[in-house]
C-alpha atoms as an extended CHARMM CRD file, in Angstrom:
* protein
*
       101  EXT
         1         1  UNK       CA            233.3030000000      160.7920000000       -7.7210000000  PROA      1               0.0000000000
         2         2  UNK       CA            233.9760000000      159.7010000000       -4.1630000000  PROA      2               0.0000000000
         3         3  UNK       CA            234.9810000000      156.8460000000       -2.1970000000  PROA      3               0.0000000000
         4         4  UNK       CA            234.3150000000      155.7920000000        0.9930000000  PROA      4               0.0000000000
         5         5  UNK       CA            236.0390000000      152.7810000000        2.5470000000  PROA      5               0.0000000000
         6         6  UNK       CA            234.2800000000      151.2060000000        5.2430000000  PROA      6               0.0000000000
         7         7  UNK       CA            236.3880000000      148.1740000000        7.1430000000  PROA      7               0.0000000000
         8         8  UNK       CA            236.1500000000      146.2280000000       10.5180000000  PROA      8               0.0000000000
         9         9  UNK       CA            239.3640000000      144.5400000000       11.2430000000  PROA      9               0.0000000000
        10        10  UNK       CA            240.1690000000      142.7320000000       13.8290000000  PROA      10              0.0000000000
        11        11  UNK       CA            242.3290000000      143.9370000000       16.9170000000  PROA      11              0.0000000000
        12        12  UNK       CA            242.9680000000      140.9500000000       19.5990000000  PROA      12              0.0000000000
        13        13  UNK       CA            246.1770000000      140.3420000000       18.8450000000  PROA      13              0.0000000000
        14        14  UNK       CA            249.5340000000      142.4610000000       18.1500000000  PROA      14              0.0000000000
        15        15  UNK       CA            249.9780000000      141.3530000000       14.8420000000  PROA      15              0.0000000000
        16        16  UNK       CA            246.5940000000      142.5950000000       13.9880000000  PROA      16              0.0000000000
        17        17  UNK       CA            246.4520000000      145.8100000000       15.5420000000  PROA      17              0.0000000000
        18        18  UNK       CA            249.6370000000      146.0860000000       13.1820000000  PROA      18              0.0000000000
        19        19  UNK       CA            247.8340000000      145.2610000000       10.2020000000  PROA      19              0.0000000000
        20        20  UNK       CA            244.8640000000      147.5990000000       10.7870000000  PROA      20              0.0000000000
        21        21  UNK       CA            247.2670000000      150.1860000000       11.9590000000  PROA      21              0.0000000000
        22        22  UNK       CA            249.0530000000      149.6470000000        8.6320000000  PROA      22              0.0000000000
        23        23  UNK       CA            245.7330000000      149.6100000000        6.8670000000  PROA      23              0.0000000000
        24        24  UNK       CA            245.0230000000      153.2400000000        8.4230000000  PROA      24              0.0000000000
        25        25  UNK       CA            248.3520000000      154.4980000000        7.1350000000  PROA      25              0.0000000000
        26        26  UNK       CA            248.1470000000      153.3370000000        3.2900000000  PROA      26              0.0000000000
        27        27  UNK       CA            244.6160000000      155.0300000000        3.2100000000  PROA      27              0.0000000000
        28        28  UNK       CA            245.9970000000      158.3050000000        4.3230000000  PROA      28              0.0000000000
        29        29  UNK       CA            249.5460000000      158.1760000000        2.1760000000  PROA      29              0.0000000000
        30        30  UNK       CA            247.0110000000      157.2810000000       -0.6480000000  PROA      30              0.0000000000
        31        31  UNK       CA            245.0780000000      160.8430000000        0.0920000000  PROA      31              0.0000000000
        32        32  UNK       CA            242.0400000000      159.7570000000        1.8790000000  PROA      32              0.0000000000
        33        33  UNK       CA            240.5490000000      161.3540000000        5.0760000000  PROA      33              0.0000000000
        34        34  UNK       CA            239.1580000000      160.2720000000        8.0190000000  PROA      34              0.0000000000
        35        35  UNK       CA            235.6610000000      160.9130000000        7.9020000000  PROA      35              0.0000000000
        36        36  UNK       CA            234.3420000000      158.8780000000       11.3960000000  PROA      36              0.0000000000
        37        37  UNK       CA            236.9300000000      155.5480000000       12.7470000000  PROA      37              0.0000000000
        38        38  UNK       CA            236.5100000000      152.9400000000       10.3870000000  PROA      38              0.0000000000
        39        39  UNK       CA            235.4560000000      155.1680000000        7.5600000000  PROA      39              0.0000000000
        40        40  UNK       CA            237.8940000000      156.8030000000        5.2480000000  PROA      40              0.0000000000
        41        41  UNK       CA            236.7660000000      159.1820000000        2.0040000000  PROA      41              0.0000000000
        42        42  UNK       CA            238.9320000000      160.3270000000       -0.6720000000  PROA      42              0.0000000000
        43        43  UNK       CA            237.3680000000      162.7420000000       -4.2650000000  PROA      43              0.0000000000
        44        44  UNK       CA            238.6570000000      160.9170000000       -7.2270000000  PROA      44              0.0000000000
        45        45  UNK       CA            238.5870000000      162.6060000000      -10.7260000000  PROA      45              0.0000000000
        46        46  UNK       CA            236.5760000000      160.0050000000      -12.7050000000  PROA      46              0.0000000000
        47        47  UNK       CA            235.5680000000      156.2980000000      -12.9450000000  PROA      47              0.0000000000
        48        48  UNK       CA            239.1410000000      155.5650000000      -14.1100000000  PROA      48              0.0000000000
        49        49  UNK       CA            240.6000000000      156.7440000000      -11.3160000000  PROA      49              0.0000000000
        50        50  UNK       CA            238.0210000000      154.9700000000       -8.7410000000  PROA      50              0.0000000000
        51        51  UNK       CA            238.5770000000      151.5580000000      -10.4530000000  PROA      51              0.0000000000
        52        52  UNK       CA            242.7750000000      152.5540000000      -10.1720000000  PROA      52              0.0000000000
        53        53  UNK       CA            241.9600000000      153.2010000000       -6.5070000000  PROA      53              0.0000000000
        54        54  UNK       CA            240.0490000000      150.1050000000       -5.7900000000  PROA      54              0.0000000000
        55        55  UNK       CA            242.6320000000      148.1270000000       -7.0190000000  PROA      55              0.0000000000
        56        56  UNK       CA            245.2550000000      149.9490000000       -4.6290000000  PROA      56              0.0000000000
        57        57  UNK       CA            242.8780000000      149.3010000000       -1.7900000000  PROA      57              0.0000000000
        58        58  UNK       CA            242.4140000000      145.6790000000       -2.7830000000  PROA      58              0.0000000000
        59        59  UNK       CA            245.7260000000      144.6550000000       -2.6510000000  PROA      59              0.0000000000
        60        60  UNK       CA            246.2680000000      146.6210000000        0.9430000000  PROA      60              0.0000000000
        61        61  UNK       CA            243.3740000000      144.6030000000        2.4200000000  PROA      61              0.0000000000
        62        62  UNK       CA            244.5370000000      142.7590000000        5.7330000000  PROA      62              0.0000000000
        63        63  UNK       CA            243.9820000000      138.9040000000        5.6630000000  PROA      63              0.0000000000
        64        64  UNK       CA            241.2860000000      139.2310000000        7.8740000000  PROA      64              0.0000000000
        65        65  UNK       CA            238.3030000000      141.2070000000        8.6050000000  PROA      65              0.0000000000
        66        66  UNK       CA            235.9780000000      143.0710000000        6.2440000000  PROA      66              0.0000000000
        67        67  UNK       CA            236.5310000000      146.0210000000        3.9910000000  PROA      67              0.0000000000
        68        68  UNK       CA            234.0050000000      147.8780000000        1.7770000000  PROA      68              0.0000000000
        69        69  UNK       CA            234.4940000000      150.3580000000       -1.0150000000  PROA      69              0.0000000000
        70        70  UNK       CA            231.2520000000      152.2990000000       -1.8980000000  PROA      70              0.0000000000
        71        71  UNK       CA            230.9510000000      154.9580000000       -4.7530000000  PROA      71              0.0000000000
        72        72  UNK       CA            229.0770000000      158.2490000000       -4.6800000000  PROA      72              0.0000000000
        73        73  UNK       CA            228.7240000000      160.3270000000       -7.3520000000  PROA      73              0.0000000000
        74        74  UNK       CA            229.2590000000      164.5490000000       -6.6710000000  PROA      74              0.0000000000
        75        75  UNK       CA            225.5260000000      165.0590000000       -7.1980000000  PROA      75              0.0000000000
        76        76  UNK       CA            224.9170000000      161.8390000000       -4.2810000000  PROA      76              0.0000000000
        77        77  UNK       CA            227.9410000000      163.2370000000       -2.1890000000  PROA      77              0.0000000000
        78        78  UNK       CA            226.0730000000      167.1390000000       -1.9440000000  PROA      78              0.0000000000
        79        79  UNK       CA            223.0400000000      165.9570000000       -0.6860000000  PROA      79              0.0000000000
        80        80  UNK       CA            224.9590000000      164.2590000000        2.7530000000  PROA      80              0.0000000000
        81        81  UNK       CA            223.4900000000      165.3920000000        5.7130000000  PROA      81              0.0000000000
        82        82  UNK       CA            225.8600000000      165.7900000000        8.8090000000  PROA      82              0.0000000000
        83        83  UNK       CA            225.3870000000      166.0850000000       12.4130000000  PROA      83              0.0000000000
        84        84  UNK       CA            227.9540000000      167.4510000000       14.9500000000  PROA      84              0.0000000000
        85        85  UNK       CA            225.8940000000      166.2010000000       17.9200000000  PROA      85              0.0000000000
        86        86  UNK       CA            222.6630000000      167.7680000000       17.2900000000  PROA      86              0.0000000000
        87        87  UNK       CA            223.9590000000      170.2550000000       15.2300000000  PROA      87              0.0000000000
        88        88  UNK       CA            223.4360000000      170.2970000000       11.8960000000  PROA      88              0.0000000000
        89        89  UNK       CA            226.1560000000      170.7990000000        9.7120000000  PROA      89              0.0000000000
        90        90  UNK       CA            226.2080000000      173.1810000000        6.3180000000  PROA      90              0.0000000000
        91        91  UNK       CA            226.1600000000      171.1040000000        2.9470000000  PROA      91              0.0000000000
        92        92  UNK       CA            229.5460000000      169.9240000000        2.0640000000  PROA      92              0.0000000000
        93        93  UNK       CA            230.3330000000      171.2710000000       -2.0030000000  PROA      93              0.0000000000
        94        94  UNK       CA            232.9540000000      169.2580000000       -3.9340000000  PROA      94              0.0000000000
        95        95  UNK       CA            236.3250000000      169.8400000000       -4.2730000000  PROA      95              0.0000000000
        96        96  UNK       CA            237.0640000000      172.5720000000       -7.5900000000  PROA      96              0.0000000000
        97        97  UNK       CA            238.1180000000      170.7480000000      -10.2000000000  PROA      97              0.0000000000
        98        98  UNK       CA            241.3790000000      172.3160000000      -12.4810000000  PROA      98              0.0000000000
        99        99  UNK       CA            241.3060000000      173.2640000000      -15.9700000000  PROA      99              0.0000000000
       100       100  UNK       CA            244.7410000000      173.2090000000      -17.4350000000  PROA      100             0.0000000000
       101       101  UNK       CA            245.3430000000      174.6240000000      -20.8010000000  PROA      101             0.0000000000
């Protein structure tokens, strides 16, 4: 499954450009990517691990602004169509999953 975290956080004042700054930096220590500003994706193993996640992310939220956590499945994730400019980008394929004996 993926994640994609979504947020709009305020940046008047010092203290929250700190926050959202902080914000940022727990998303990426916590293995997600940058996919556009304000939009963060990270692969997650199962449904387990996305509830785990949210959780995490919940508890990072700044006091103020807005934060949403949306859920794709790997079957809704492949069919994402990307544009560099006008240029359409190849499919993206999921991230191989490890079999351990």
């Amino acid at each position: 499954m993926w994640m994609i975290v979504l947020f709009d956080l305020p940046v008047l004042t010092r203290k929250e450009r700190k926050a959202a700054n902080g914000f940022r930096h727990f998303l990426l220590d916590q293995g997600f990517e940058m996919s556009q500003f304000s939009v963060y994706m990270r692969h997650c193993v199962g449904k387990e691990q996305v509830e785990a996640m949210i959780r995490r992310v919940g508890k990072a939220v700044p006091p103020t602004g807005r934060v949403h956590v949306l859920t794709l499945t790997d079957k809704q994730y492949e069919t994402t169509v990307c544009f560099d400019g006008r240029a359409r980008q190849p499919q993206r394929k999921n991230p191989e999953q490890y079999v351990l004996f």
